[in-house]
VOBA-1610 file (N, C-alpha, C; in pm, whole numbers, padded with zeros to 5 digits, always signed):
BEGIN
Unk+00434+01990-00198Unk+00459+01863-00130Unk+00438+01746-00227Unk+00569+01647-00222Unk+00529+01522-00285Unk+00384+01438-00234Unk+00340+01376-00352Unk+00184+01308-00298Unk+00237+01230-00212Unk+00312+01133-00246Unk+00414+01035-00159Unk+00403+01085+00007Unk+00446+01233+00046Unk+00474+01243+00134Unk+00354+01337+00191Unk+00235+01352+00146Unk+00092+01399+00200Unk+00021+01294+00300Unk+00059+01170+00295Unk+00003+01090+00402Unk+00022+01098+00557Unk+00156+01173+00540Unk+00232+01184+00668Unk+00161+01324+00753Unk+00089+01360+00667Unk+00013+01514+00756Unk-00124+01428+00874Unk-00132+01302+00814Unk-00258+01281+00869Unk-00295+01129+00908Unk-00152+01096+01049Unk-00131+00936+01054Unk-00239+00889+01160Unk-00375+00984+01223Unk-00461+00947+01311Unk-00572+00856+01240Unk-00618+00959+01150Unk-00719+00935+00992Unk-00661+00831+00926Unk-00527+00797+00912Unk-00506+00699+00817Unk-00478+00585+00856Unk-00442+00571+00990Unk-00471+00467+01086Unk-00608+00412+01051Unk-00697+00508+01108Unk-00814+00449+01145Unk-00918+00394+01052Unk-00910+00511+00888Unk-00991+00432+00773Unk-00898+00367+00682Unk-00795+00335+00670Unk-00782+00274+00557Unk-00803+00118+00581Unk-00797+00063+00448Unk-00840-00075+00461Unk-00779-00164+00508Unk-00784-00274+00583Unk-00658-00412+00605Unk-00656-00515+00499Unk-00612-00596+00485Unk-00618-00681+00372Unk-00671-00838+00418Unk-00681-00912+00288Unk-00749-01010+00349Unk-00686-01075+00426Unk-00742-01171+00541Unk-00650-01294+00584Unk-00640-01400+00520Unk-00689-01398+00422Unk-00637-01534+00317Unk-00529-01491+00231Unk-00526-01373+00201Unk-00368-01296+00112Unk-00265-01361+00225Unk-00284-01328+00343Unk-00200-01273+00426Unk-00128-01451+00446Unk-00247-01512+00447Unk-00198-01681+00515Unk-00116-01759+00358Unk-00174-01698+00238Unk-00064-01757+00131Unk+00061-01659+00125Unk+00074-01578+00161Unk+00221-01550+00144Unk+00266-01538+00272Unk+00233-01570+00384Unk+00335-01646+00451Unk+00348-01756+00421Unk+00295-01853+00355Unk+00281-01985+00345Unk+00451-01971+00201Unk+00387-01922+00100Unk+00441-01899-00009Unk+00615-01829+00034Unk+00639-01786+00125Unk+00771-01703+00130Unk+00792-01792+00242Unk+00692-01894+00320Unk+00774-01989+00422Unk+00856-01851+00494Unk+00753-01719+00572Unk+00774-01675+00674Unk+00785-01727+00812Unk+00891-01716+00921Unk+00895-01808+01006Unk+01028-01737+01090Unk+01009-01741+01218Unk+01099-01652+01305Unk+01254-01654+01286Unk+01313-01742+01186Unk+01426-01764+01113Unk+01473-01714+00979Unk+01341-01583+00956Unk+01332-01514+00815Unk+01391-01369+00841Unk+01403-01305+00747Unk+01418-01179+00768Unk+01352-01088+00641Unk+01252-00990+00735Unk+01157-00937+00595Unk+01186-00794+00589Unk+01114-00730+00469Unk+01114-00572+00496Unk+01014-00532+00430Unk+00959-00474+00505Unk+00841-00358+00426Unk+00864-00250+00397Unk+00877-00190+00291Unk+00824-00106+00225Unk+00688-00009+00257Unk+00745+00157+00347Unk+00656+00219+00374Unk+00514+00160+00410Unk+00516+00146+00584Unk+00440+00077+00594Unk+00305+00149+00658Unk+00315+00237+00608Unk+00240+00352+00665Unk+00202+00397+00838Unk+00066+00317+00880Unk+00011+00255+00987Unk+00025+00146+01059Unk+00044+00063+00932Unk+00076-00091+00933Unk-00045-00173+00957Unk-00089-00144+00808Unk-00184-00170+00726Unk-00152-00300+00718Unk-00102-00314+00685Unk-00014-00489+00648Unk+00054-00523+00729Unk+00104-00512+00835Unk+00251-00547+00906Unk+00160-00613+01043Unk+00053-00635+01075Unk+00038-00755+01210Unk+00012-00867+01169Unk-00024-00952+01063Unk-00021-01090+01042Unk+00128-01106+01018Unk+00196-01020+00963Unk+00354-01060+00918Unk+00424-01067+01079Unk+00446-00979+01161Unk+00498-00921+01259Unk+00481-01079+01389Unk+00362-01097+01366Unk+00310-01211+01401Unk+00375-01343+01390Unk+00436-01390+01309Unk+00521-01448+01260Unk+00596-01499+01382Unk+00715-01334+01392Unk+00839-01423+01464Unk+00899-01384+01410Unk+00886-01346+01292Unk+01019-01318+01193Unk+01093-01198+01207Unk+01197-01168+01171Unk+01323-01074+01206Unk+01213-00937+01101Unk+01138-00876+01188Unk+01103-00760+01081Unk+01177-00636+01067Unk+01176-00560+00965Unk+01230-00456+00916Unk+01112-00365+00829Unk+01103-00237+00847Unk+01050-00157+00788Unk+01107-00009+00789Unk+01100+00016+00681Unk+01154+00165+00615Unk+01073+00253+00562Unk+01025+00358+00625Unk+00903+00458+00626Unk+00933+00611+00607Unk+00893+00675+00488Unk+00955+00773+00465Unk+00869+00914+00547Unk+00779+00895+00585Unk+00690+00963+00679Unk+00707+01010+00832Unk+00724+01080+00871Unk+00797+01124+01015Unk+00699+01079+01129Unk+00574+01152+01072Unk+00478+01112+01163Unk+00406+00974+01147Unk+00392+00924+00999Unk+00365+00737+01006Unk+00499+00670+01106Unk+00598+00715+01065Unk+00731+00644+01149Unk+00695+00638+01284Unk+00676+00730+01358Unk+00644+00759+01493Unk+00507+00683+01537Unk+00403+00705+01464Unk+00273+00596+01474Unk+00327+00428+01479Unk+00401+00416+01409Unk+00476+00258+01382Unk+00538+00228+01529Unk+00594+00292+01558Unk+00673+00318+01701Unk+00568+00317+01816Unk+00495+00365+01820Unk+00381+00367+01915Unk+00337+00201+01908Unk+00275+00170+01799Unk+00217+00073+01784Unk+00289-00041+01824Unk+00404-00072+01766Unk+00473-00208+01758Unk+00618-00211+01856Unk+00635-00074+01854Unk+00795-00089+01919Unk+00810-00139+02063Unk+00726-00248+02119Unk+00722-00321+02189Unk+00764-00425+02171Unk+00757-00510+02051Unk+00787-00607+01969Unk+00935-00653+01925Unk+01023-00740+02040Unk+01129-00718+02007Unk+01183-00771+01885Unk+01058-00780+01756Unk+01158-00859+01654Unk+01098-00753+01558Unk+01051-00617+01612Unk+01017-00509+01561Unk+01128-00414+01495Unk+01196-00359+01372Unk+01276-00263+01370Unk+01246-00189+01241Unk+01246-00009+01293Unk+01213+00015+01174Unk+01331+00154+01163Unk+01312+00191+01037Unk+01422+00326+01054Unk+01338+00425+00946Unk+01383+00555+00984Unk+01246+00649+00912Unk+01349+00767+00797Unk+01347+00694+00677Unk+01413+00752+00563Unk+01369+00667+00412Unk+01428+00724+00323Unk+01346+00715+00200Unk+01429+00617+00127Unk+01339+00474+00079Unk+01375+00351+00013Unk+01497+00419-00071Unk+01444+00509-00180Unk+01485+00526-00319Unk+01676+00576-00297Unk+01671+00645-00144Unk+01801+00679-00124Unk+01873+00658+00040Unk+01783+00545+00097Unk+01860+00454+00140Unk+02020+00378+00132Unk+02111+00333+00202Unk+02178+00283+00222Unk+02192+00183+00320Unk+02117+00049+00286Unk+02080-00094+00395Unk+02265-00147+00375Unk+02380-00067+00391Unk+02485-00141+00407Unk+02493-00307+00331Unk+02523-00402+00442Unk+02549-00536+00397Unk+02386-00610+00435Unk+02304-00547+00466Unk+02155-00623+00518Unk+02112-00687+00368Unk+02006-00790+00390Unk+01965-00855+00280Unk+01840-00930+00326Unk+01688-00979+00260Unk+01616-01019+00284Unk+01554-01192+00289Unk+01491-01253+00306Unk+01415-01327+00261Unk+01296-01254+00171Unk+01203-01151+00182Unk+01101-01129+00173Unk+01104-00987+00159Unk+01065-00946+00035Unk+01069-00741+00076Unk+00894-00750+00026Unk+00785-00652+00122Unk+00698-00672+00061Unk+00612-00491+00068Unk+00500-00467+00016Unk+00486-00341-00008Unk+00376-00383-00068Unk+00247-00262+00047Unk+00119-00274+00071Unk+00107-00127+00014Unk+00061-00119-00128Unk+00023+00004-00212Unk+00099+00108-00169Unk+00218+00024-00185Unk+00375+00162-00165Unk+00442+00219-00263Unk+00495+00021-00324Unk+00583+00021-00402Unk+00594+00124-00578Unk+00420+00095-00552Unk+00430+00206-00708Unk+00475+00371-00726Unk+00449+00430-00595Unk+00545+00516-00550Unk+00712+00545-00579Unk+00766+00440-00577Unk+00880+00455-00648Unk+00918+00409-00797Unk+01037+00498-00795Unk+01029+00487-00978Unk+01080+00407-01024Unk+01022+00307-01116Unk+01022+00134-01150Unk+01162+00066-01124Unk+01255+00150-01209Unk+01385+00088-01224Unk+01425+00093-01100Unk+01463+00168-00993Unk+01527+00164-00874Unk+01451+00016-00794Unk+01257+00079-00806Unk+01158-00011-00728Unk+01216-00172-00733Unk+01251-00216-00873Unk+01282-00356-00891Unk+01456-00351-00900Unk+01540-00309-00902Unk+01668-00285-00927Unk+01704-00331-00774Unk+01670-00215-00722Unk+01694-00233-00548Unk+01617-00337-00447Unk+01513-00365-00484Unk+01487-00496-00433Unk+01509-00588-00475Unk+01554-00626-00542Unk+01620-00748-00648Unk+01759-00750-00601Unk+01812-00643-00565Unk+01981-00631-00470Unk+01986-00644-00355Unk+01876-00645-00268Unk+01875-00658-00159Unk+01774-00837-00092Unk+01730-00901-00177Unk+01672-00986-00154Unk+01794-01105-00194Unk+01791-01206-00088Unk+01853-01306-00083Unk+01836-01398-00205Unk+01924-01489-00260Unk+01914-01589-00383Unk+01796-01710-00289Unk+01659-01704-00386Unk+01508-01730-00413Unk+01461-01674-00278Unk+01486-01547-00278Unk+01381-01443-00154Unk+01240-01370-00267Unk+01136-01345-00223Unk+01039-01327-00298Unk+01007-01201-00246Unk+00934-01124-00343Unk+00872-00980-00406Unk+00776-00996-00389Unk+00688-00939-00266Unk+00563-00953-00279Unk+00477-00801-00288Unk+00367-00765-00359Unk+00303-00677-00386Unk+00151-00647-00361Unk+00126-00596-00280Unk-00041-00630-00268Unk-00067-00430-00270Unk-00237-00432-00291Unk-00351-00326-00328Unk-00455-00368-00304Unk-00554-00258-00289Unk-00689-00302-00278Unk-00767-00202-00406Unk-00838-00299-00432Unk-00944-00187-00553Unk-01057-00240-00511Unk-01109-00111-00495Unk-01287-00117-00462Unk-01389-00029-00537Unk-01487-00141-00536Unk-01592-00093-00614Unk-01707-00075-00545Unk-01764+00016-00548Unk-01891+00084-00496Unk-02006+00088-00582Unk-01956+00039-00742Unk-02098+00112-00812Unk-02167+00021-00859Unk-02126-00160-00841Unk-02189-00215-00881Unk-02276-00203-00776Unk-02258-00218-00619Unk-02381-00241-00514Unk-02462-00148-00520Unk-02435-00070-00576Unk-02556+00074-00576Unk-02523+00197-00694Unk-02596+00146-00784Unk-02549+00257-00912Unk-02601+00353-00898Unk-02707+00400-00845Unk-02744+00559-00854Unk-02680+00619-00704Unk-02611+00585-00599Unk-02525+00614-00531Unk-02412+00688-00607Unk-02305+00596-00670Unk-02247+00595-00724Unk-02216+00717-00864Unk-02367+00721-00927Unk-02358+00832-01018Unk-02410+00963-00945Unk-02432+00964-00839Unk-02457+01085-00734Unk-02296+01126-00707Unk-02211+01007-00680Unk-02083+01044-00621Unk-02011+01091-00690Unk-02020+01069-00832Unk-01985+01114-00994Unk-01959+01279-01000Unk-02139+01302-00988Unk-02188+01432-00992Unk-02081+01508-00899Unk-02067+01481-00758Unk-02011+01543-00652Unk-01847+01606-00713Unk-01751+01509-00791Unk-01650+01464-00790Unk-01649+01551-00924Unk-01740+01561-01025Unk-01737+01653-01115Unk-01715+01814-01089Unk-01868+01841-00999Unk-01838+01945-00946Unk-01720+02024-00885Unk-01664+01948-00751Unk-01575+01988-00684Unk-01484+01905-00684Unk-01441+01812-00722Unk-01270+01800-00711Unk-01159+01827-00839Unk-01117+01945-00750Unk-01032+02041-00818Unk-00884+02014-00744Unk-00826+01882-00715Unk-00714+01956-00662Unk-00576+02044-00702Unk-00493+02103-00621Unk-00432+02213-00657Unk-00284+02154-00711Unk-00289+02036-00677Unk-00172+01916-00728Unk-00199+01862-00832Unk-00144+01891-00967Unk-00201+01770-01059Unk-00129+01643-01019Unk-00208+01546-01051Unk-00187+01431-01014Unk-00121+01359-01135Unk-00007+01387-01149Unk+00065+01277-01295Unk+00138+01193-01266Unk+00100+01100-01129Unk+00196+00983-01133Unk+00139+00892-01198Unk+00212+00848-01327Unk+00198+00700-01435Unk+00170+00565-01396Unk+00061+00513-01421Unk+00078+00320-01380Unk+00221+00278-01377Unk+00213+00210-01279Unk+00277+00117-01214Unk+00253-00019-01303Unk+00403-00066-01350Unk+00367-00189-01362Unk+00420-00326-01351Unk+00339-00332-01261Unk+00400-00547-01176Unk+00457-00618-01191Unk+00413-00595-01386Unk+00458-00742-01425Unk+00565-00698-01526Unk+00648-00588-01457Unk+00752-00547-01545Unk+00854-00632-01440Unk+00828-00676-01319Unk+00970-00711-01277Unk+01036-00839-01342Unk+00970-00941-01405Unk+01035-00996-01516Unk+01156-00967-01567Unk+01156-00786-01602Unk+01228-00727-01659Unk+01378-00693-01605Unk+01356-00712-01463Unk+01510-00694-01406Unk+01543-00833-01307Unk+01515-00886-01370Unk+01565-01067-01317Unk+01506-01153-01261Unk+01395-01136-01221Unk+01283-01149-01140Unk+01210-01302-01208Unk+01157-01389-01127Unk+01106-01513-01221Unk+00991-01515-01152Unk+00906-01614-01236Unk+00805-01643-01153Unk+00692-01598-01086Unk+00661-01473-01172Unk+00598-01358-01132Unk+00436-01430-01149Unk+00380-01381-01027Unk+00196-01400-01072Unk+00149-01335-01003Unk+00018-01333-01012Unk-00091-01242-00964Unk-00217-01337-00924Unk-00213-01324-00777Unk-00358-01369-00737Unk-00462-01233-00649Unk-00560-01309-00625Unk-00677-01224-00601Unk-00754-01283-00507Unk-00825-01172-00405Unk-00886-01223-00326Unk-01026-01144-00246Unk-01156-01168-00252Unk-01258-01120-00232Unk-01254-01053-00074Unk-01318-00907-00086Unk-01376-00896+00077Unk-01492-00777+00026Unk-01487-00728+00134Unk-01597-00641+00121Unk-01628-00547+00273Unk-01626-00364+00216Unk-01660-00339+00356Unk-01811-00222+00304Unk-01851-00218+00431Unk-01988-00171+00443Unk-01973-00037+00556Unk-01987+00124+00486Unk-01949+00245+00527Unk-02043+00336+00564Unk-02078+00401+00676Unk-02132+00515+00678Unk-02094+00642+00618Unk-02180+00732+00609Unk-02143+00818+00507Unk-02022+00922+00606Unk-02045+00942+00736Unk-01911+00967+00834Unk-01804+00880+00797Unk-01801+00766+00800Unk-01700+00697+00807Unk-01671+00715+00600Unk-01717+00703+00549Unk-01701+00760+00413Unk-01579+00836+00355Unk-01657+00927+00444Unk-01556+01110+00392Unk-01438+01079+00462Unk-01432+00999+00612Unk-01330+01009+00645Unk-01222+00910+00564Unk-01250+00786+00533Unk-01218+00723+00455Unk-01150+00794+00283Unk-01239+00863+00238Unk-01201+00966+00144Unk-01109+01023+00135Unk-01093+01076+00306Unk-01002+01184+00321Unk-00829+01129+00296Unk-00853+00990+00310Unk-00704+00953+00321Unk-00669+00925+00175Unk-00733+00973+00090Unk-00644+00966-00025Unk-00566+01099-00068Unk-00427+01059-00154Unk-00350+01190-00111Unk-00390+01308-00211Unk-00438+01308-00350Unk-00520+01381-00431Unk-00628+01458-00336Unk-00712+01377-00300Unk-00828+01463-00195Unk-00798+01550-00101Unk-00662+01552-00015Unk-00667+01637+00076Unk-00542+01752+00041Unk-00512+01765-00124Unk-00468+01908-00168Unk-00599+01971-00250Unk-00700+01939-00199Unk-00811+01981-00328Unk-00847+02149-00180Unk-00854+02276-00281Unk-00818+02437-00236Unk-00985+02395-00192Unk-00971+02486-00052Unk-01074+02603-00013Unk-01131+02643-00122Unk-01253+02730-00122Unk-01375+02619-00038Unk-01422+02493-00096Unk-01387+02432-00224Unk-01412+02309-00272Unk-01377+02227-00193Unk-01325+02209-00126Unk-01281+02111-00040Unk-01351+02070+00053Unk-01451+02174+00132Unk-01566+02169+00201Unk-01668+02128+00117Unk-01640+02176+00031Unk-01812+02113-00079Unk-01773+01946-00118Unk-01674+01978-00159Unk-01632+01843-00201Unk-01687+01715-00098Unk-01671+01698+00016Unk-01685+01612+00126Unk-01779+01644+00198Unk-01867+01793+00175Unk-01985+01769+00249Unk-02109+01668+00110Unk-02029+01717+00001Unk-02164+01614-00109Unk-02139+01488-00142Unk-02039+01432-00080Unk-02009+01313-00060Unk-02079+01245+00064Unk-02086+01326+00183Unk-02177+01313+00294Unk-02305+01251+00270Unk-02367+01335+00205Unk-02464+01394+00182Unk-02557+01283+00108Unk-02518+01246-00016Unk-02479+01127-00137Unk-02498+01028-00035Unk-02386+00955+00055Unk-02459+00861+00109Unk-02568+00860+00218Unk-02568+00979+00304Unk-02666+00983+00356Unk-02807+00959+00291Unk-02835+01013+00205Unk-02989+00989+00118Unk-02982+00837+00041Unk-02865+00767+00073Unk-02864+00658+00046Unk-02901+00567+00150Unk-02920+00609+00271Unk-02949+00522+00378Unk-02843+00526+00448Unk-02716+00670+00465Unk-02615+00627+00489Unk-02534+00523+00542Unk-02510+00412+00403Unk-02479+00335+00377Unk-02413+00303+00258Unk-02287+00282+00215Unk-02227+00246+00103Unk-02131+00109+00101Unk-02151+00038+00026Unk-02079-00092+00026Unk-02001-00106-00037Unk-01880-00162-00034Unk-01728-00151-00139Unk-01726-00289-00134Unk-01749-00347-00260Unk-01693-00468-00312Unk-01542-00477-00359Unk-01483-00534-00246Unk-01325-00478-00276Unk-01245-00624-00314Unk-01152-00570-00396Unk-01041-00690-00457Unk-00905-00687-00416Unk-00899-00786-00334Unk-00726-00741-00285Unk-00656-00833-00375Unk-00504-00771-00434Unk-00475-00783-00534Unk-00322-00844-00456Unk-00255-00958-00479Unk-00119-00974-00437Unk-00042-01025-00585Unk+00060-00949-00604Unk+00124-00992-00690Unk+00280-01102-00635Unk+00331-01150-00660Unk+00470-01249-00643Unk+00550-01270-00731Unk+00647-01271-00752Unk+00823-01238-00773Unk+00901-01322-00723Unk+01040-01369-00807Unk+01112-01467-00705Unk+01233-01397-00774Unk+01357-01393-00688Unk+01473-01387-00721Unk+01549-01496-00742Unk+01573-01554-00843Unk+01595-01704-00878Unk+01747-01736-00792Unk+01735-01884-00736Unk+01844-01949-00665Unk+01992-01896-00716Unk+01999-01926-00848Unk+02081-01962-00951Unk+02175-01850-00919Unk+02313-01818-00969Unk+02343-01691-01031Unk+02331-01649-01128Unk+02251-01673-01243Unk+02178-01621-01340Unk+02110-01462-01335Unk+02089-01387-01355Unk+02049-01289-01361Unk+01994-01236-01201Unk+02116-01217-01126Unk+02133-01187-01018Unk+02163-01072-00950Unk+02195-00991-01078Unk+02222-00828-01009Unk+02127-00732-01070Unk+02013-00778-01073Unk+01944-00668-01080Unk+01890-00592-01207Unk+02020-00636-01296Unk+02019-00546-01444Unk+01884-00553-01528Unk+01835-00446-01600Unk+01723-00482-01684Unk+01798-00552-01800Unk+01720-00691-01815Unk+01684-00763-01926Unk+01647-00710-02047Unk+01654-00739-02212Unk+01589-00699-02268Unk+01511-00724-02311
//
């Protein structure tokens, strides 16, 4: 199984721990893409929709494309009440959006998933003249709030994580869209922080897609000494987390308008 498509075994769990992003990301790029019920956006695999209720919120004409059968169907549950809700459940990279086109394509730790040239090629073809690229992630850190936590979690991760997938997908990188016509590219940042039981931990753990091809019986060891680790910590672990939004513009102009890599 593609890693890509391991999330989709487990849309209850990934609902429930993964992270949301900040509401200050969320209030500059609506501000910044001038989202507004006269827009038309698209997300990019939106898993749970991790990202998609401050946007959805809006008004704006949403669109999302989810390559996951069972995230698709969770999306549907959730929002398909929403009549400015629409999503369709097939894969960006071999898609066919006909004559559709965006204000806004955006992608909440999706986009690196696909492979660069298409990632910026095809959203750069499908975004309207000055529609914007937006990119957000979260990176969290655990080891400054508690370093001998942390080198306990080490130990654990040495021992047992073995998974049966090697994991060789290559950095992703942001600030390559420059490279296929793209202007105006930056990167801001924005503080939060969450505070975990060692239950809520593993489960949290579990939703990464490396962790849940790791073989019998490591797999049990693996996440009971992760347990375990924070429990003798007071089960308690704190993630000093950085949400990361990157931005992109497809310039007005007809200047470098189709997409092509630059050299």
């Amino acid at each position: 199984m593609e890693f890509r498509k391991v999330f989709d075994t487990i849309p209850e769990q990934f609902d429930r721990y993964r992270p949301r992003y900040s509401p200050a990301l969320f209030a500059d790029l609506i501000a910044y893409a001038a989202i507004a019920p006269d827009k038309t956006l698209l997300e990019l695999g939106p898993g749970t929709g991790q990202a998609t209720d401050p946007i959805l919120a809006t008004g704006c004409d949403y669109h999302a494309i989810e390559l996951g059968e069972h995230l698709y169907e969770k999306m549907k549950e959730k929002y398909g009440r929403f009549p400015n809700f629409h999503i369709v459940n097939d894969d960006f990279i071999t898609h066919d959006f006909g004559s559709q086109t965006f204000d806004l394509i955006y992608s909440a730790a999706t986009i690196q998933w696909i492979p660069e040239e298409t990632a910026f090629s095809k959203t750069f073809a499908l975004l309207k003249p000055g529609g914007v690229l937006a990119m957000m992630l979260t990176q969290g850190d655990y080891r400054t709030p508690n370093e001998a936590l942390y080198q306990k979690i080490q130990q654990v991760y040495a021992a047992y994580f073995k998974p049966d997938i090697p994991y060789s997908h290559g950095a992703f990188h942001y600030d390559h869209a420059v490279h296929y016509g793209y202007v105006d590219f930056e990167k801001r940042a924005y503080p939060g922080q969450r505070v975990l039981t060692a239950d809520e931990y593993v489960a949290y753990s579990g939703t990464h897609c490396d962790h849940l091809v790791i073989p019998e019986p490591d797999k049990t060891r693996f996440f009971s000494g992760l347990r375990d680790a924070v429990l003798e910590a007071g089960n308690r672990i704190v993630f000093n987390d950085t949400f990361i939004l990157y931005l992109a513009k497809k310039p007005i102009s007809s200047h470098h308008t189709n997409g092509d890599k630059q050299p």
